[in-house]
One Martini backbone bead per residue (centre of mass of N, CA, C, O) as a GRO file, in nm:
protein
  313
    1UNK     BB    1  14.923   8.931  13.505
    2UNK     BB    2  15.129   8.730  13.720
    3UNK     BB    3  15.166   8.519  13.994
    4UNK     BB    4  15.200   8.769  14.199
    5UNK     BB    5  15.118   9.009  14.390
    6UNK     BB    6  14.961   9.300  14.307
    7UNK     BB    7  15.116   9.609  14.362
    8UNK     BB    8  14.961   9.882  14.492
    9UNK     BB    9  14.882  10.207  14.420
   10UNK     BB   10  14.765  10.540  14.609
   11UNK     BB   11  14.638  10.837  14.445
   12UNK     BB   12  14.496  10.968  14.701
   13UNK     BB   13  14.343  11.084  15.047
   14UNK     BB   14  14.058  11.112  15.034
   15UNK     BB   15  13.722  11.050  15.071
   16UNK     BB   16  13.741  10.783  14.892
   17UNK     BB   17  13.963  10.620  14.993
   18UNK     BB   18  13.862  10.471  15.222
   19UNK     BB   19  13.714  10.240  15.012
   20UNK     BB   20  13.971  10.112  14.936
   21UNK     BB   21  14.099  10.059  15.255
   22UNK     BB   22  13.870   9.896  15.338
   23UNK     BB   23  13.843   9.682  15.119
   24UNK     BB   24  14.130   9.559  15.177
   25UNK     BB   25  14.118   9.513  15.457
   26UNK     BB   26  13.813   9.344  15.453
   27UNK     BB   27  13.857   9.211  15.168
   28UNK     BB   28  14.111   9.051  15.065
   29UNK     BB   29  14.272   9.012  14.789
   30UNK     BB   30  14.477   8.763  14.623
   31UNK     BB   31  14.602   8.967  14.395
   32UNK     BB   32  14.604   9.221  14.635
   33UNK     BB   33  14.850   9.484  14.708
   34UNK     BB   34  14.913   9.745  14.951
   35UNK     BB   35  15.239   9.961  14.916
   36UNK     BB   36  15.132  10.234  14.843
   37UNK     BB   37  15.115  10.611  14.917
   38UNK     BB   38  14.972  10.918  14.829
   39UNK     BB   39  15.029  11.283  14.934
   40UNK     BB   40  15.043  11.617  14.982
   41UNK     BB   41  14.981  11.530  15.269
   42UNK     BB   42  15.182  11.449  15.536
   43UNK     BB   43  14.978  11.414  15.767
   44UNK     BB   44  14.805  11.171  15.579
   45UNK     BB   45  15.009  10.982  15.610
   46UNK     BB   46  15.109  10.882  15.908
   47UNK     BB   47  14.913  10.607  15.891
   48UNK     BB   48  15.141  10.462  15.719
   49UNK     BB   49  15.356  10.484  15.854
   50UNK     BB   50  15.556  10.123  15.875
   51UNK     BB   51  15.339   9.982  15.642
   52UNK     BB   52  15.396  10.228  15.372
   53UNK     BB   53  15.487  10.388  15.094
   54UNK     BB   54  15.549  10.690  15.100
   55UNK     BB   55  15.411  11.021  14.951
   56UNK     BB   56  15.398  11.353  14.790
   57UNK     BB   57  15.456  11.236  14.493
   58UNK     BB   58  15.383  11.034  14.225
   59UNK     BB   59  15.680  11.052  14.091
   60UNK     BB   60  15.788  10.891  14.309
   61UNK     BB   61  15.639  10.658  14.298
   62UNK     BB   62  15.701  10.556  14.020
   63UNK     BB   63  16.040  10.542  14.071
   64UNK     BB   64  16.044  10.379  14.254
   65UNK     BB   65  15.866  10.073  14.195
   66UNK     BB   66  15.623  10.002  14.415
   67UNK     BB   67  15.435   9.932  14.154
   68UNK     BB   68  15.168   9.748  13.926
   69UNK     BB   69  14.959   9.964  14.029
   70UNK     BB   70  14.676  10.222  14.007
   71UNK     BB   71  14.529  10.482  14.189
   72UNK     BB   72  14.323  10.755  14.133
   73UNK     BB   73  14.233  11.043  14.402
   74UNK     BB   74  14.218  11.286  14.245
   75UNK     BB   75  14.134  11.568  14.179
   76UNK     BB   76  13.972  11.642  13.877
   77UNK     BB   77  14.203  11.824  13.770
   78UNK     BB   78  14.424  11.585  13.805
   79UNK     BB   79  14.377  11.332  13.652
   80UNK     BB   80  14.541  11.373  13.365
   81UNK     BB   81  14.839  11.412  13.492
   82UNK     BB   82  14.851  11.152  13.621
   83UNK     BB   83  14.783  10.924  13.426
   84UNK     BB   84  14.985  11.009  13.203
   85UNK     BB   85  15.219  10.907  13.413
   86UNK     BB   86  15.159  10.651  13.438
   87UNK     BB   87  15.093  10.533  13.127
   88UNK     BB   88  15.446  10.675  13.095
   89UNK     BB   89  15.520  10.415  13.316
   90UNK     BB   90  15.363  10.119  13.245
   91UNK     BB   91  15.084  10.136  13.396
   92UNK     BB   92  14.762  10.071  13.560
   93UNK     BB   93  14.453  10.178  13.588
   94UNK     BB   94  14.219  10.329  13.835
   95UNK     BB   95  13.977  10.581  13.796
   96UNK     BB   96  13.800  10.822  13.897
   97UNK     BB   97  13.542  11.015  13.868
   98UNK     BB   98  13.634  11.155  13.574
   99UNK     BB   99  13.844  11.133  13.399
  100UNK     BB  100  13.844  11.429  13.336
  101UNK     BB  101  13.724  11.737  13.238
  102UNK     BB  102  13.831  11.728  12.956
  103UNK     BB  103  13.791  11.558  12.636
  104UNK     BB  104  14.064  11.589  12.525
  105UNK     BB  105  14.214  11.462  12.835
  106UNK     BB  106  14.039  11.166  12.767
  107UNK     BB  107  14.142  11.101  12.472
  108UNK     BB  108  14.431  11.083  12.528
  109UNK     BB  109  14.415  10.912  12.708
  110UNK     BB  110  14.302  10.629  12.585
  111UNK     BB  111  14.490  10.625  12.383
  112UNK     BB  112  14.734  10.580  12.503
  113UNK     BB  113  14.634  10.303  12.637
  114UNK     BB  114  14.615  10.183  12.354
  115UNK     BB  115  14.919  10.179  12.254
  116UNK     BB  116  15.011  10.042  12.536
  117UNK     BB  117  14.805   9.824  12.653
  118UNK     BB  118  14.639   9.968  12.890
  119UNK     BB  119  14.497   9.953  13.141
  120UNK     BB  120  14.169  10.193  13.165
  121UNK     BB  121  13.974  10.257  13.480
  122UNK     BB  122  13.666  10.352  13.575
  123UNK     BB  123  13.508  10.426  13.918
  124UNK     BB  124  13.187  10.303  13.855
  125UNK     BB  125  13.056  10.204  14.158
  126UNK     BB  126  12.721  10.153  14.095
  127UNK     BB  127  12.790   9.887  13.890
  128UNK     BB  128  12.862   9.721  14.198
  129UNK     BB  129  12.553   9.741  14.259
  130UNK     BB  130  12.320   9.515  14.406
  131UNK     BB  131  12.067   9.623  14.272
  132UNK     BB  132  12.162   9.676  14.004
  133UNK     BB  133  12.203   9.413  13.963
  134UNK     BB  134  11.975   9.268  13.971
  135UNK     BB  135  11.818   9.457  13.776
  136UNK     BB  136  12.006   9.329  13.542
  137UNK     BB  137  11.906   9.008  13.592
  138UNK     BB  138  11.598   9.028  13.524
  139UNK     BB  139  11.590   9.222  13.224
  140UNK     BB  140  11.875   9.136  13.054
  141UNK     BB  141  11.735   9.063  12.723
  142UNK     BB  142  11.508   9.288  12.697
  143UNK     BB  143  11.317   9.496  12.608
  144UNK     BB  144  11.363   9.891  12.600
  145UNK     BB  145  11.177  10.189  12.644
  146UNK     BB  146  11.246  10.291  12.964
  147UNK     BB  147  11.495  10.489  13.145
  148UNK     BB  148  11.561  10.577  13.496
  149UNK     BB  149  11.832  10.799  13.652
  150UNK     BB  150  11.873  10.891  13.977
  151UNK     BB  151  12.101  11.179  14.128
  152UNK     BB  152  12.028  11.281  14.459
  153UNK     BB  153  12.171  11.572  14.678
  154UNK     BB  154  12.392  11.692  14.864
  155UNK     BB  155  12.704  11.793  14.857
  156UNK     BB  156  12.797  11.909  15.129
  157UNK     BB  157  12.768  11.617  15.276
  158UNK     BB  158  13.000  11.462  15.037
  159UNK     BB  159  13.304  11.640  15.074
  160UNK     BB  160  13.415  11.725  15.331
  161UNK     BB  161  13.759  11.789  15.286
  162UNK     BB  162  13.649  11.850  14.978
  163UNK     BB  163  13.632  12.094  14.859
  164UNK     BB  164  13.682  12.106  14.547
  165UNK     BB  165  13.368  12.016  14.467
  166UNK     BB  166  13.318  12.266  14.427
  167UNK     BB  167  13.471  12.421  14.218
  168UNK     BB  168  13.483  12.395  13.911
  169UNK     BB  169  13.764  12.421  13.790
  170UNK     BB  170  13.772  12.147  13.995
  171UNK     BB  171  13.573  11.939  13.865
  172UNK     BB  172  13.412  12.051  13.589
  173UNK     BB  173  13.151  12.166  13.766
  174UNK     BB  174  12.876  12.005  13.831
  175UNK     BB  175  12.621  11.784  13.832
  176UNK     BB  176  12.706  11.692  13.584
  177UNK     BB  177  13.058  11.648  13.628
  178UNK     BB  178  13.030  11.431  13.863
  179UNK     BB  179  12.725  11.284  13.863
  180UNK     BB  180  12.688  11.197  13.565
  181UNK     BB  181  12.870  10.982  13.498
  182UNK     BB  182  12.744  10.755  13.660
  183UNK     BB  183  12.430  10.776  13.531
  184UNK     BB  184  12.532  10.711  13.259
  185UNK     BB  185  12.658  10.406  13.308
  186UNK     BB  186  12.380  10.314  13.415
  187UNK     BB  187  12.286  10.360  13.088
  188UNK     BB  188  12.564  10.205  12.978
  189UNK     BB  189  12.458   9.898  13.124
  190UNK     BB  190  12.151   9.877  12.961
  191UNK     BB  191  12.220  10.003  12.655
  192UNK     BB  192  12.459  10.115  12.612
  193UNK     BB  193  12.503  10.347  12.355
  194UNK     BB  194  12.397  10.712  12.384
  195UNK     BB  195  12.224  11.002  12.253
  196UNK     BB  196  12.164  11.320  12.311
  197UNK     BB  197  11.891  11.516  12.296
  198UNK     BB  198  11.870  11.658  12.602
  199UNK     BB  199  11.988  11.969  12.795
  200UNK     BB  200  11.857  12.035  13.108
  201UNK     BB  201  12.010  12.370  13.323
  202UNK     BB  202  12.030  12.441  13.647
  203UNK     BB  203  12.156  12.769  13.799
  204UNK     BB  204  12.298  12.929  14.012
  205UNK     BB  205  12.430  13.254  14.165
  206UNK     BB  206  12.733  13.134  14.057
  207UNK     BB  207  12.677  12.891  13.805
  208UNK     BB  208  12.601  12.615  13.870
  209UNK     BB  209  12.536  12.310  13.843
  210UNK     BB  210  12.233  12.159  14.038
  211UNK     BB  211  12.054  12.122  13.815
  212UNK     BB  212  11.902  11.835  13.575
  213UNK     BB  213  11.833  11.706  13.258
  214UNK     BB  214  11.842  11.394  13.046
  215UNK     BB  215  11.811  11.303  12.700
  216UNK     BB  216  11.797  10.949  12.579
  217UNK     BB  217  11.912  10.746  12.272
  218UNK     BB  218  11.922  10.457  12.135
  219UNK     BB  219  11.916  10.258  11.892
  220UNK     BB  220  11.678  10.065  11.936
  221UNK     BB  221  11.466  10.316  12.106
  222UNK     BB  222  11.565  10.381  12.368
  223UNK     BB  223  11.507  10.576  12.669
  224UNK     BB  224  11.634  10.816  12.875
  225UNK     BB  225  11.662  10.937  13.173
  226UNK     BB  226  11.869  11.204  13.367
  227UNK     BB  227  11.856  11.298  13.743
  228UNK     BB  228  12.014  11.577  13.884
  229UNK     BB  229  12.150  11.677  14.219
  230UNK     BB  230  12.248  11.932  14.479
  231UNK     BB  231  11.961  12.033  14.605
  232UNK     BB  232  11.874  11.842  14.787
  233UNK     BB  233  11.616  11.811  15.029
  234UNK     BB  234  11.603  11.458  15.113
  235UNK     BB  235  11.915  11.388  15.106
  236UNK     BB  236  11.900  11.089  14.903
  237UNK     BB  237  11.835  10.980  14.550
  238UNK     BB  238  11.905  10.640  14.414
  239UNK     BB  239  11.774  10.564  14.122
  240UNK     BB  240  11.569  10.294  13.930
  241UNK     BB  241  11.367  10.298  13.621
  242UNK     BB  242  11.214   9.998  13.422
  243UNK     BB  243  11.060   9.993  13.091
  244UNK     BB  244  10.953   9.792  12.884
  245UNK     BB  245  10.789   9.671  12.608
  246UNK     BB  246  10.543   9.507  12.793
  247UNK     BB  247  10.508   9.681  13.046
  248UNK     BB  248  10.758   9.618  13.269
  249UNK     BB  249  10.824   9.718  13.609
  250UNK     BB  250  11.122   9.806  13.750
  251UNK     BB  251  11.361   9.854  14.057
  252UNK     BB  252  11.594  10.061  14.213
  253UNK     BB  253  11.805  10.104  14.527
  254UNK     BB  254  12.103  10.188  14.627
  255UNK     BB  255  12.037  10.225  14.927
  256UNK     BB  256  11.924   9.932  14.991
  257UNK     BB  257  12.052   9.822  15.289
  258UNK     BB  258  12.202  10.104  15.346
  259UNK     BB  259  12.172  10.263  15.633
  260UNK     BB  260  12.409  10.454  15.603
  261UNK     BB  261  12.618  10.693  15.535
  262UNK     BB  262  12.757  10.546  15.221
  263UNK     BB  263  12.742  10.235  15.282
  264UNK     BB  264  12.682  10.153  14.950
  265UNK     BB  265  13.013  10.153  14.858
  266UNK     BB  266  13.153   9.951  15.008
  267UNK     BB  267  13.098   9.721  14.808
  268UNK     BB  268  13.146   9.882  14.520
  269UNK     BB  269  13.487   9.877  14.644
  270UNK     BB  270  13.516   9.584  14.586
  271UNK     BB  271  13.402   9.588  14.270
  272UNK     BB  272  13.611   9.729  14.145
  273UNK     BB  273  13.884   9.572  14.262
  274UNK     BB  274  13.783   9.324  14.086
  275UNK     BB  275  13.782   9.433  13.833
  276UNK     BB  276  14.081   9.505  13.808
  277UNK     BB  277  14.218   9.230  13.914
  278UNK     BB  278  14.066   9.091  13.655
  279UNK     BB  279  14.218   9.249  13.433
  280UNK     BB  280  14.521   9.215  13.526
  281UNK     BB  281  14.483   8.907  13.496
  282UNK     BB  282  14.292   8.843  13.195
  283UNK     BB  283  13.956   8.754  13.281
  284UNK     BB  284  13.906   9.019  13.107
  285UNK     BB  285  13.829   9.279  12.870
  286UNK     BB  286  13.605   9.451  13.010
  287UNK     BB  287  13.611   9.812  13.035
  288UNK     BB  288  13.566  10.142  13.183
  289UNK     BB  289  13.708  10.437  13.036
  290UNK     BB  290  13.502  10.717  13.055
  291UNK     BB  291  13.472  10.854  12.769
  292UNK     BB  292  13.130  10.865  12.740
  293UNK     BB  293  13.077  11.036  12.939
  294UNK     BB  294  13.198  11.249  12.899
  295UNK     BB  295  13.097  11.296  12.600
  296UNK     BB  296  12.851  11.381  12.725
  297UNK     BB  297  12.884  11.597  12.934
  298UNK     BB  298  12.959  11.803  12.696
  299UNK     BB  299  12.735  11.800  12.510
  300UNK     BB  300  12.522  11.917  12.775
  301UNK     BB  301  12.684  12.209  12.771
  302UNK     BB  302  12.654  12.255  12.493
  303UNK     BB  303  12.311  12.255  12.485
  304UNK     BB  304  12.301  12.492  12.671
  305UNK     BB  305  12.416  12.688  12.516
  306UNK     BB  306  12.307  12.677  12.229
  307UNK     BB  307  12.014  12.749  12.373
  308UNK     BB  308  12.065  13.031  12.487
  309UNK     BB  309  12.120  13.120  12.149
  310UNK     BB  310  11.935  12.918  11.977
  311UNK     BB  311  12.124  12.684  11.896
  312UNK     BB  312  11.935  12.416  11.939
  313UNK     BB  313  11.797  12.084  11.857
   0.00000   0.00000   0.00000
């Protein structure tokens, strides 16, 4: 795309929102204009009507033609069918993690974009955090013998009005479905792609996964632990350590320095912003597509079913 500034269209008004609507608020980027929003509720679009063009169903948002491309950040179980028309419209996407809820209608958009040509951009917003990129331009290309990373929160703290993440089936699960993707993302942005050997997953007496460890290995041999948590009982802890192989040690706080609740989002979705509109005017050739962490993450559940029955690896 080139040209005049493209088009955007964001479907769905949740929490997450804010932090897109903001971004573009105070930080205009000058390829980028906002120009519709969809939501379900038209209480949530009130404050949008008469500055852009409102919609109540997605389908209408695309049949207007009022954007070249869209945000996605509707519920998790809502991602598939909604990227699949966006898709099927000739549109460009970046959808919230994660890409869908089951690996096969994961795998679907992702081919559907590869057959179209069309970029479709996940939005992994920790990969543009300002500690985590210092801490990625520390260790460069030197080799890493072990990475972790801490993904630990309350999660009732964190959904506002989207009660829907507490769900599993509208969810995908729970802290390995919802939060599993970020820290996946952030351990294929150090070591590239890897594998699971091992996911321990402690349910609630509802079933729902509150608590994880994966632990990964890379081609290289360096590994990765990945420790999630929805019942984080200090606030929430977010962070990476990285052990070279000459015994150098790394760390970062992805909470450091925003110190408002939250507050962490907001540089991180202008990251996103622009890694996007770097993507549609053809600046960039690689983004995350989100398929390698759904794949993780269907894996660890694979992992703990086999584990349950006897027949773990």
């Amino acid at each position: 795309m080139t040209g005049a500034p493209i088009r955007l269209g964001i479907v769905g008004l949740g929490v997450i929102s804010r932090y897109y609507l903001k971004a573009l608020a105070e930080h205009p980027h000058p390829d980028l204009v906002l120009t519709a929003v969809c939501d379900r509720d038209p209480a949530v679009l009130a404050a949008h009507r008469g500055s852009l063009a409102c919609f109540t169903d997605h389908r209408e948002l695309l049949a207007a033609g009022a954007v070249d491309a869209v945000v996605v950040n509707v519920p998790n179980d809502a991602h598939h069918p909604v990227v699949r028309d966006v898709l099927t419209a000739g549109l460009p996407v970046c959808v919230e993690k994660p890409l869908a809820t089951l690996l096969i209608d994961g795998e679907e958009l992702a081919g559907s974009a590869r057959m179209r040509e069309l970029p479709l951009l996940t939005a992994f917003h920790r990969r543009y955090n300002d500690n985590v990129l210092a801490l990625a331009r520390r260790v460069g290309d030197r080799p890493v013998r072990h990475l972790t990373v801490r993904y630990l929160e309350r999660i009732e703290e964190h959904v506002g009005r989207d009660r829907w993440y507490l769900d599993p089936a509208r969810c995908g699960g729970g802290c390995v479905a919802d939060n599993g993707p970020n820290a996946l993302d952030l351990v294929h942005l150090l070591l590239g792609p890897v594998a699971l050997e091992r996911a321990d997953v402690v349910r609630d007496a509802a079933g729902v996964d509150r608590q994880a460890t994966l632990r990964l290995r890379a081609p290289t041999g360096a590994t990765a632990t990945v420790e999630l948590d929805w019942s984080y009982p200090h606030g929430e802890a977010k962070d990476m350590r990285i052990e070279l192989t000459d015994g150098t040690i790394y760390s970062a706080d992805m909470l450091a320095g925003h110190l408002a609740f939250k507050s962490s989002l907001e540089h991180e979705y202008v990251g996103v912003l622009t890694h996007f509109a770097d993507v549609l005017r053809g600046r960039v050739d690689a983004w995350p597509d989100g398929l390698d962490p759904l794949r993780l993450v269907t894996e660890a559940y694979e992992w703990e079913r086999a584990a349950l029955t006897g027949g773990a690896r």
